[in-house]
LOFI-961616 format. One record per residue: z, x negated, y of N, C-alpha, C in turn; residue in one letter. Coordinates in steps of 0.1 Angstrom, whole numbers, plus 2048, in hexadecimal, padded with zeros to 3 digits. Atoms other than C-alpha are relative to their C-alpha. Example, Ala and Ser with C-alpha at 12.3 -4.5 7.8 and 13.67 -1.06 7.14 Angstrom:
! LOFI-961616
8007F77F484E7857D38007F780Ca;8008097F58477777F580880880Bs;
! end
This chain:
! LOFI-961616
8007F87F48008008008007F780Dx;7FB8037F280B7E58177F57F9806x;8098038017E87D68107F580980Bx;8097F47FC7D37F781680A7FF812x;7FC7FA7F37E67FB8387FF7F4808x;80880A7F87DC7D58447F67FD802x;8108047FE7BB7DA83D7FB80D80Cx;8007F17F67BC7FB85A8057F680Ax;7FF80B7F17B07E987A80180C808x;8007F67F17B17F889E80A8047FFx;7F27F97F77CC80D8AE8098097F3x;7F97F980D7E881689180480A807x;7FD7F27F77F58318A97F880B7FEx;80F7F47FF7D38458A88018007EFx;7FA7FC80F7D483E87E80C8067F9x;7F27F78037F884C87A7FF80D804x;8027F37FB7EE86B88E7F78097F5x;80C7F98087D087287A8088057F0x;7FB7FF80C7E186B85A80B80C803x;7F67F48007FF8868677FB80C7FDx;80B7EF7FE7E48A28707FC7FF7F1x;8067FE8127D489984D80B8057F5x;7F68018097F189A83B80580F800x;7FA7F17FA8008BB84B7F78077FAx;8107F38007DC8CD8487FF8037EFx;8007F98107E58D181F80880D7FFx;7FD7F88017FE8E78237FA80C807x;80A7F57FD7F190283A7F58057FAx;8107FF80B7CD8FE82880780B7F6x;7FC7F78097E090780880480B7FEx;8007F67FE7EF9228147F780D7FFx;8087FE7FC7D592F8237F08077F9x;80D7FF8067BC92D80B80280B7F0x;8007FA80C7CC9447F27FC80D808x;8077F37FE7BE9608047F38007FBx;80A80180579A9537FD7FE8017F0x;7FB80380F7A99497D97FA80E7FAx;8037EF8017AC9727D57F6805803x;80D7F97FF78E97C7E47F57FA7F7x;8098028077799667D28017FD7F1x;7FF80380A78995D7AC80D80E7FDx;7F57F48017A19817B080E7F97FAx;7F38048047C59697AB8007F9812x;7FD8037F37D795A7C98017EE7FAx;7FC80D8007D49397BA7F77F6809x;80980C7F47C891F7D68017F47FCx;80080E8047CD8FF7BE7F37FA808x;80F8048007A38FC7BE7FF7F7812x;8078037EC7A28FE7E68097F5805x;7F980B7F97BF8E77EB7FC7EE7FCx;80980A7FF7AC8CA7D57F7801801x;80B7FF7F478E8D27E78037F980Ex;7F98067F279E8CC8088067F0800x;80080C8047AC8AE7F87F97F47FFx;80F80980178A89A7F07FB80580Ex;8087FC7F377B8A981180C7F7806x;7FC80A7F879A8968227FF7EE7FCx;80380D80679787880B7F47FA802x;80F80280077187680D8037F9810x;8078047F07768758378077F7802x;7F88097FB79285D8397F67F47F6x;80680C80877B8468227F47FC80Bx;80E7FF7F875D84F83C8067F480Cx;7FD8077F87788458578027EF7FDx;7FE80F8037818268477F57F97FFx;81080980275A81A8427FD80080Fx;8038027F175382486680A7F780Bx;7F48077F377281287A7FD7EE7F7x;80280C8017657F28687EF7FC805x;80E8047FA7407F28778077FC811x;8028047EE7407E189D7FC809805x;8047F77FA7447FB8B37F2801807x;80A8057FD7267EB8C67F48067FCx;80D7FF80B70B7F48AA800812803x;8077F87FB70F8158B27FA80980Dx;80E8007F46F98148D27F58017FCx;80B8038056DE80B8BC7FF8107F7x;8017F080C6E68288A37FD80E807x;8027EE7F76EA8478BC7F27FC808x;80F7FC7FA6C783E8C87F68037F4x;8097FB80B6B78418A780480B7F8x;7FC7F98026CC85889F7F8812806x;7FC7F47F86C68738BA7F38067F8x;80D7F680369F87E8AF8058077ECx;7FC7FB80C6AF87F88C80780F801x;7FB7F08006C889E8947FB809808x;8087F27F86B28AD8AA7F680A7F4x;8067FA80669E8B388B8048057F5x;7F97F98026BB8BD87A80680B805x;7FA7F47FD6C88D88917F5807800x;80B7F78016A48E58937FD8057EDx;8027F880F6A38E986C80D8057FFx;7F37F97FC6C78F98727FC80E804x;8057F37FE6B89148867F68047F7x;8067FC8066A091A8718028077F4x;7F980080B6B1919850812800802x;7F07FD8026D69238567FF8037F6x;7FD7FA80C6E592783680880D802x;7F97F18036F694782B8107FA7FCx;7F480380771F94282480A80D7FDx;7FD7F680672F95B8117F780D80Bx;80A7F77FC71297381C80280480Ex;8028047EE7169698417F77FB804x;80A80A7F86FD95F85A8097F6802x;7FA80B7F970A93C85D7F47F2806x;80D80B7FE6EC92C86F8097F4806x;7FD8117FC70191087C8017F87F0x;7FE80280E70190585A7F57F97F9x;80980180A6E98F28448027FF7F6x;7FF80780C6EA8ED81D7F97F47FBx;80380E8036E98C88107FD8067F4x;80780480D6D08CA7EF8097F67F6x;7FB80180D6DE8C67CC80F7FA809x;7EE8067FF7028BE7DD80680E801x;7F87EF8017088E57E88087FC80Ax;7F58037F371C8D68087FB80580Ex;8047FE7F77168EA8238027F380Fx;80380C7F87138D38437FC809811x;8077FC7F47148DE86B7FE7F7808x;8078108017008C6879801801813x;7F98027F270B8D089F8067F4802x;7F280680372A8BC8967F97F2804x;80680B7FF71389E88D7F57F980Fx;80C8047F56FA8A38AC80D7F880Bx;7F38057F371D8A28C48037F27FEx;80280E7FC7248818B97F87F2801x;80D80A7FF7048718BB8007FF810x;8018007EE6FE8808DE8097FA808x;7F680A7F572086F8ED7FD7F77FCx;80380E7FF71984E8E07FB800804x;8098017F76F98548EC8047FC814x;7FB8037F27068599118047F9803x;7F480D7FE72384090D7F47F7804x;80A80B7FF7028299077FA7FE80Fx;8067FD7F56EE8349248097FB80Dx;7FA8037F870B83393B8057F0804x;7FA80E80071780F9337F67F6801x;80B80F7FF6F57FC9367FF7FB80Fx;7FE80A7F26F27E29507EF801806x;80F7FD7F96D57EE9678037F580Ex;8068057F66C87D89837FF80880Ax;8007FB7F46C27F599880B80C801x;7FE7F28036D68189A37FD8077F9x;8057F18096D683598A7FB80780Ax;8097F17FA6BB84F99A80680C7F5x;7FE7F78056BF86D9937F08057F7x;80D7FF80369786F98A8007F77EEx;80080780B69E85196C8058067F9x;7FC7F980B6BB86095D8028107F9x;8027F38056AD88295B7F77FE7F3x;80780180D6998779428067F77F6x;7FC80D80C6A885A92E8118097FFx;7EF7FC8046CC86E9318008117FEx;7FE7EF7FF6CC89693A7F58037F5x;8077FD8056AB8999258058047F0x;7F97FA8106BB89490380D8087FFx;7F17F98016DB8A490D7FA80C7FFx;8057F47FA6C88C29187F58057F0x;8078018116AF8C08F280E8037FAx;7F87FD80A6CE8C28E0806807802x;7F67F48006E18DD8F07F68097FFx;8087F18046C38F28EF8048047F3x;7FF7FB80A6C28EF8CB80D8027F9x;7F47F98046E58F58C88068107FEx;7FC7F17F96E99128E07FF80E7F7x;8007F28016D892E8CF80E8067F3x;7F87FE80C6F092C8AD8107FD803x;7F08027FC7129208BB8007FA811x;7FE8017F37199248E180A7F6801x;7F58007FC73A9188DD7FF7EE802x;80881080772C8F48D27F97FB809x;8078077F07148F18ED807801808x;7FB7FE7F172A8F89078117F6800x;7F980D8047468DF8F77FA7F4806x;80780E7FD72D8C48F77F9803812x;8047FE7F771F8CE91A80A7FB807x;7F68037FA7418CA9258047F3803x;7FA81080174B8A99187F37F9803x;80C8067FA72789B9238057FF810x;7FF8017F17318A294680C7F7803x;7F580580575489793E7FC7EF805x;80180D8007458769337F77FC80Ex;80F8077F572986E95180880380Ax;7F38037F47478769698067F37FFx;7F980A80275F86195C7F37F07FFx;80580C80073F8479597F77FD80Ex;8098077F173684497E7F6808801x;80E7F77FC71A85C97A80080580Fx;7FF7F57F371386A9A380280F7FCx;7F87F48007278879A77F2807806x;8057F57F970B8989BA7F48027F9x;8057FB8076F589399E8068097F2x;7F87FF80871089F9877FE811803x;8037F67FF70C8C099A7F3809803x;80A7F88056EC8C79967FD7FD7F1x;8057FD80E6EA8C697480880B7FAx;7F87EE8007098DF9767F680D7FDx;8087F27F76F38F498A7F18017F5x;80980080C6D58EF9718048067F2x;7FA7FD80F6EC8F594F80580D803x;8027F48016F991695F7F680A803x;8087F87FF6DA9229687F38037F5x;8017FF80A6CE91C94B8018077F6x;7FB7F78076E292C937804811800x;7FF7EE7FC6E595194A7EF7FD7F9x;8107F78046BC94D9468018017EEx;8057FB80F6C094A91B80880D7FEx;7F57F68076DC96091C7F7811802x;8047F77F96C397B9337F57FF7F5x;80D80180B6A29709168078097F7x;7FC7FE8106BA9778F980580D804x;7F87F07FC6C79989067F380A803x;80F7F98006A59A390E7F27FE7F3x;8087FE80C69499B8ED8097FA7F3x;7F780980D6B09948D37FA8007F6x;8057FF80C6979988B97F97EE801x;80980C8016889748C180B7F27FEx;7F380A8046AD9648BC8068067F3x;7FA7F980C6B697089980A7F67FEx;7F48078046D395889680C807804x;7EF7F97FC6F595D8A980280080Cx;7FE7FD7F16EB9648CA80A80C803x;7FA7EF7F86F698A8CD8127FB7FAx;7F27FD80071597F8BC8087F9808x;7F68037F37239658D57FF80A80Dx;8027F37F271697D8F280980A7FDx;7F37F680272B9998DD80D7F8802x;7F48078027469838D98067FD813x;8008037F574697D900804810807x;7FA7F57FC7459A09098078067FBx;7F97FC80775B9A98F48117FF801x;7EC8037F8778994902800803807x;8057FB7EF76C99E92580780B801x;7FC7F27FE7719C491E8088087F7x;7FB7FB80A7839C38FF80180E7F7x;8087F880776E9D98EC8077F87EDx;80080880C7789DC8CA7F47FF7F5x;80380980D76D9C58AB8017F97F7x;7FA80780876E9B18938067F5804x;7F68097F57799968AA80D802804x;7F37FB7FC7969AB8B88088027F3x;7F67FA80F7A09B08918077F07FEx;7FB80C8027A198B88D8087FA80Cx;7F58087F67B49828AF8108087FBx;7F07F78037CD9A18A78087F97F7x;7FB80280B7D59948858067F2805x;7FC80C8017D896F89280D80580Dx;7F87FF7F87F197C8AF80E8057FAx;7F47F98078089918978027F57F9x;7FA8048058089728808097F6806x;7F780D7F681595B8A180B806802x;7F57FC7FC8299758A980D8057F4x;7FB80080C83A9778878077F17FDx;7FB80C80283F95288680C7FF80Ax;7F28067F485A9548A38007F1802x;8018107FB8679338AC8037F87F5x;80280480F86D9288847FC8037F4x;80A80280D85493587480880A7F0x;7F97F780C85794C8518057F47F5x;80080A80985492C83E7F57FB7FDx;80F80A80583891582E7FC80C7F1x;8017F980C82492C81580080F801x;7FD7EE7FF82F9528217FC805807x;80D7F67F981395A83B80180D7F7x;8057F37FD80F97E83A7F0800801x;80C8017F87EE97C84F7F57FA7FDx;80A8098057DD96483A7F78087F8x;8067F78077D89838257F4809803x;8067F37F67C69988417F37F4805x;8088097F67B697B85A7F67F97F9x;80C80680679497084F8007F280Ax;7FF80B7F978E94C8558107F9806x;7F18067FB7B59448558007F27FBx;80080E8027AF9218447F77F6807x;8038087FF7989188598017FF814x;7FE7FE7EE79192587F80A807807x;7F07FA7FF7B593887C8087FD7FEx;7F880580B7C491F86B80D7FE80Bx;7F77FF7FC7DB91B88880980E804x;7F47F48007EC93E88B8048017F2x;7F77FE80C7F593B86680C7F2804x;7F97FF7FE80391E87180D7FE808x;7F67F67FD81A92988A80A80D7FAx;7FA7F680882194787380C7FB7F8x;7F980880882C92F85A80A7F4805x;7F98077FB84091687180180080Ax;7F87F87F584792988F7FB7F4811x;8038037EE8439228B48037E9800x;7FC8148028558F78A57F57FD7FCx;80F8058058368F58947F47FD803x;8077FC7FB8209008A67FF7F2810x;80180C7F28288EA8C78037F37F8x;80580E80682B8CA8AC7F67FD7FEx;80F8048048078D08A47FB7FA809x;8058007F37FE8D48C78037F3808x;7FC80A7F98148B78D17FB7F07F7x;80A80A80480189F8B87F37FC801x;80C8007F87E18A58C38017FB80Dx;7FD8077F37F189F8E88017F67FEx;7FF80A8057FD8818DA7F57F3801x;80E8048007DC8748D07F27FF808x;8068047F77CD87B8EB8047F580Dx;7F980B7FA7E68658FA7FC7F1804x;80B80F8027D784A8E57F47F87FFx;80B7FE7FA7BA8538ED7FD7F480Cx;8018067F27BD84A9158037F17FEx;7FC80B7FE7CC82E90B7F77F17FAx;80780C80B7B481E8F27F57FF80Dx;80E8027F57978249118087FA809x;7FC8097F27AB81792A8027EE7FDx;7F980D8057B57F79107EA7F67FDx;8088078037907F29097F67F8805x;8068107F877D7D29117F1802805x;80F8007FC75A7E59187FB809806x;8027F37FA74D80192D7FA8067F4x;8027F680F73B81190A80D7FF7F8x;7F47FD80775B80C8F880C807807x;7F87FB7FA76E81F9137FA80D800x;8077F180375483D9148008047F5x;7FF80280F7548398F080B80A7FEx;7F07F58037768468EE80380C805x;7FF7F47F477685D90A7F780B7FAx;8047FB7FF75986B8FB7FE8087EFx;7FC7FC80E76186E8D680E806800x;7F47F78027868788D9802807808x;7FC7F57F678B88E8F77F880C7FAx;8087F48047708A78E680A8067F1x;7F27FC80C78D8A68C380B805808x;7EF7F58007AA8B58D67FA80780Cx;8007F77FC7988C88F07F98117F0x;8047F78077868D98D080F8087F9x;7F57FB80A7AA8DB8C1808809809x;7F77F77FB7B78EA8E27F98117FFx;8077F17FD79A9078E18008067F2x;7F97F980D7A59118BC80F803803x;7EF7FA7FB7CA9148C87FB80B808x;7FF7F67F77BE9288E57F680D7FCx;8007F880D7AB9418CD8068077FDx;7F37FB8087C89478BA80480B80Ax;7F87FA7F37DB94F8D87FC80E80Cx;8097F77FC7BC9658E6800800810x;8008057F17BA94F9077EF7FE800x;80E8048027969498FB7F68087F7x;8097F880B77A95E8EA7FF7F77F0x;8018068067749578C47F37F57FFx;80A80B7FF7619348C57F87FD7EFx;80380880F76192A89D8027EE800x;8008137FF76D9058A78108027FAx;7F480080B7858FC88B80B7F3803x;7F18097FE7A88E88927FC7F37F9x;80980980D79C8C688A80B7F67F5x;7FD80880A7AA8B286E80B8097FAx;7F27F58047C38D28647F38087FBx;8097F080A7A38EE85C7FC7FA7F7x;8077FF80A7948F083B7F47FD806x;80E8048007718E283C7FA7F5801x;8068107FF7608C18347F97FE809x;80780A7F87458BA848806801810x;7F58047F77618C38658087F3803x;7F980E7FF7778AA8577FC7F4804x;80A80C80175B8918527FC7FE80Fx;8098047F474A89187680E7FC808x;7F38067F87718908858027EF7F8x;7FB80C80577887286E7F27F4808x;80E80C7FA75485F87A8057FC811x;7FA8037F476086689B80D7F5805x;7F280780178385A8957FC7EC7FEx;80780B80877083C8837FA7F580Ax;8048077F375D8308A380B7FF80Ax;7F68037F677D8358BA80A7EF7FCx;7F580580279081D8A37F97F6800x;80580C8007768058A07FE7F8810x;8008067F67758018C480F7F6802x;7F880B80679A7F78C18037FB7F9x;80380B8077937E28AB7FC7F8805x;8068097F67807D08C180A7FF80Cx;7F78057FE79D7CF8D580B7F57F9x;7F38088027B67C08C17FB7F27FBx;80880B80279A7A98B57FE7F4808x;8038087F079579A8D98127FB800x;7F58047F97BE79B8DD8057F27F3x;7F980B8097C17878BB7F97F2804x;80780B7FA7A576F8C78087F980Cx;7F98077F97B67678E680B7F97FDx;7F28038067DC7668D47FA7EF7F5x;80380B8077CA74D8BD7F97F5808x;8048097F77B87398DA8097F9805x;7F28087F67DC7358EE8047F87F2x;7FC80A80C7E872A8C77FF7F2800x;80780D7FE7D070C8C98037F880Cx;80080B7F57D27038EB8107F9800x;7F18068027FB7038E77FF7F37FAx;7FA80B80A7F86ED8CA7F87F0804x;80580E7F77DE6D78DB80B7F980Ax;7F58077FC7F56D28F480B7FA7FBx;7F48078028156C98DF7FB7F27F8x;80180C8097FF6B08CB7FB7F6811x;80580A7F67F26A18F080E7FC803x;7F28037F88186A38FD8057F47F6x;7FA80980A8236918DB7FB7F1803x;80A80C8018056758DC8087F980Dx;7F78047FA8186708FF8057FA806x;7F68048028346688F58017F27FEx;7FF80F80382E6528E27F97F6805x;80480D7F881863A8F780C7FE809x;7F78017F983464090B80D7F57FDx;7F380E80A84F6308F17F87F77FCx;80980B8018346188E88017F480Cx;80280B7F683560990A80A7FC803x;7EC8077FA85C6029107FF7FD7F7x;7FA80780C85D5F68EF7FB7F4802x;80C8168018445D38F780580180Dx;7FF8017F78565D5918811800804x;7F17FF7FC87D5CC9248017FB80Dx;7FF8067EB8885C694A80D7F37F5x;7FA8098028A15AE9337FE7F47F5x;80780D80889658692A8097FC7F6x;7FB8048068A457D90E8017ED7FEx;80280F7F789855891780F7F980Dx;7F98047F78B154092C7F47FF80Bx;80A7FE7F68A25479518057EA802x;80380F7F88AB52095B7FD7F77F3x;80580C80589C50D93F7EF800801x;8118077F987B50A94F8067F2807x;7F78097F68964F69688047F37F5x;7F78088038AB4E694C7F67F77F7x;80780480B88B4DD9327F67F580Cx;8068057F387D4CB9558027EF7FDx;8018078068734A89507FF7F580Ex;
! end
């Protein structure tokens, strides 16, 4: 063990966290998942779904551990070869959404002979920030125009939320956020920062005003985020209001300690309790203490977050961070606020606590590039620690060497003659 945990470079702080949330995210799951258990094998047993969840966390911490050993560096090179790649993944996304338990789930694709569904959003979001991190941190000769980086920066940002937008609003408008997020925080001109505002919401009233006027030409999940929108607006009932109610009775059931680990109620009712509800179970299950420890680990982390970009030695390795982890706990605060019904239903699942692999896996890749940046920290601090080493020891062998010329030369040298001074006088002829 003591092996395995020397070989886990970069920021142990940010690894201890992850490993908490991982660790925690079995029980709730388990719980959780005996409602599915029932609906789909008629017993409440959730063994199956809790080693499932198991290997889907073991698989991503193995992902993370391969990725926090590549040089953060290399992926500048990757998120540009990368990017035409998921664009031609989310476009066979729209096209081919798979079906999940007889749902439209076009965010969704199925991976051939594995049967692993895959939402390739997830994947586009962290291509696109590195991408920008890249963009932002290159050493130009002249001022950014706003004419250059409409095309070498807004262009792909703007390609990839299209093909987001029509199938998960909540996704593009995440990533939309933290794009702006990052090109603030990276010096981008504020006054081009606000036209591209002014561009992205006018934008988006015009598809909202297309898709409302021919919803037959968006057969994905347009009408349902739009319902889902007016729905919290004018609180019209649905199936939405079924799943906030249920997640509200199970918070408000948890009081401030919770029924216990295991005795959800709600888990029985609330569709999607293991994964995009998985926090009012639990609350239910460990009460208002529980509930603000999740919340205050995630704070936490984004703690260590600020602190790893402020610690890092490179403007891409500071956006880097900024732009891979601030999008993990704002996603994790807009599944809390959900629950709570401060927010319409999004479908953005609690990350390293909900049920679902290629969740876990794109948080772990993520996770995976933050740590390799510090890694590249502590790499630089050991280089230096071992540079002062040398120079020290140079010095005590120059101080030594010295010395001893120093005792060398009083030794062949006395201010007293052991000679008689007057027999030059007395031996006188």
């Amino acid at each position: 063990m003591k092996e395995l945990i020397n070989s886990l470079h970069g920021d142990k702080v940010i690894w201890a966290f992850v490993a908490l949330l991982a660790l925690f995210s079995f029980m709730p799951v388990f719980s959780a998942s005996s409602n599915l258990a029932y609906m789909r094998h008629g017993s409440g047993n959730a063994f199956t779904y809790l080693l499932k969840h198991a290997a889907q966390v073991s698989v991503g911490f193995f992902i993370l551990y391969k990725v926090h050993k590549v040089p953060y560096h290399y992926f500048k090179a990757i998120s540009k070869i990368l990017l035409p790649v998921v664009w031609i993944l989310l476009i066979y996304t729209l096209l081919k959404g798979t079906i999940i338990d007889g749902a439209n789930a076009s965010r969704w694709i199925s991976i051939p002979f594995i049967g692993i569904t895959f939402q390739t959003s997830t994947l586009a979001s962290i291509v696109l920030y590195v991408y920008v991190a890249r963009y932002l941190s290159k050493k130009r000769e002249t001022p950014v125009t706003f004419q250059n980086s409409l095309w070498e920066l807004w262009t792909p940002v703007f390609i990839t939320l299209i093909f987001i937008l029509p199938a998960n609003l909540s996704t593009a408008a995440l990533i939309f956020s933290m794009v702006i997020m990052l090109v603030f925080i990276g010096k981008y001109p504020i006054k081009y920062i606000g036209i591209i505002l002014g561009a992205g919401i006018i934008g988006l009233t015009f598809f909202i005003l297309v898709a409302k006027a021919f919803p037959d030409a968006f057969p994905n999940r347009v009408d349902t985020w739009i319902s889902r929108i007016d729905n919290f607006t004018t609180d019209k009932p649905d199936e939405d209001d079924y799943q906030i109610e249920k997640a509200k009775i199970a918070i408000a059931t948890g009081g401030v300690y919770g029924v216990g680990p295991g005795k959800s109620v709600q888990k029985n009712f609330l569709p999607q309790s293991s994964s995009d509800f998985i926090y009012a179970i639990i609350v239910e299950e460990y009460g208002l203490f529980g509930g603000l420890c999740v919340l205050g680990l995630y704070l936490l982390l984004l703690f260590r977050f600020v602190i790893a970009a402020h610690k890092a030695n490179s403007l891409f390795g500071k956006l880097v961070v900024v732009g891979l982890g601030f999008p993990i706990i704002f996603q994790a605060m807009t599944n809390m606020a959900v629950a709570v019904e401060l927010l319409p239903v999004t479908g953005q699942t609690l990350p390293l606590i909900s049920s679902g692999g290629s969740s876990i896996w794109m948080t772990c890749i993520a996770l995976g590039i933050i740590l390799s940046v510090t890694k590249k920290e502590e790499e630089v601090a050991a280089e230096l620690e071992e540079k002062q080493r040398r120079e020290d020891a140079l010095q005590k062998l120059i101080d030594k060497q010295l010395q001893e010329d120093e005792a060398a030369e009083l030794e062949g040298y006395s201010i007293v003659d052991s000679a008689n001074p007057m027999s030059a006088v007395l031996n006188k002829k």
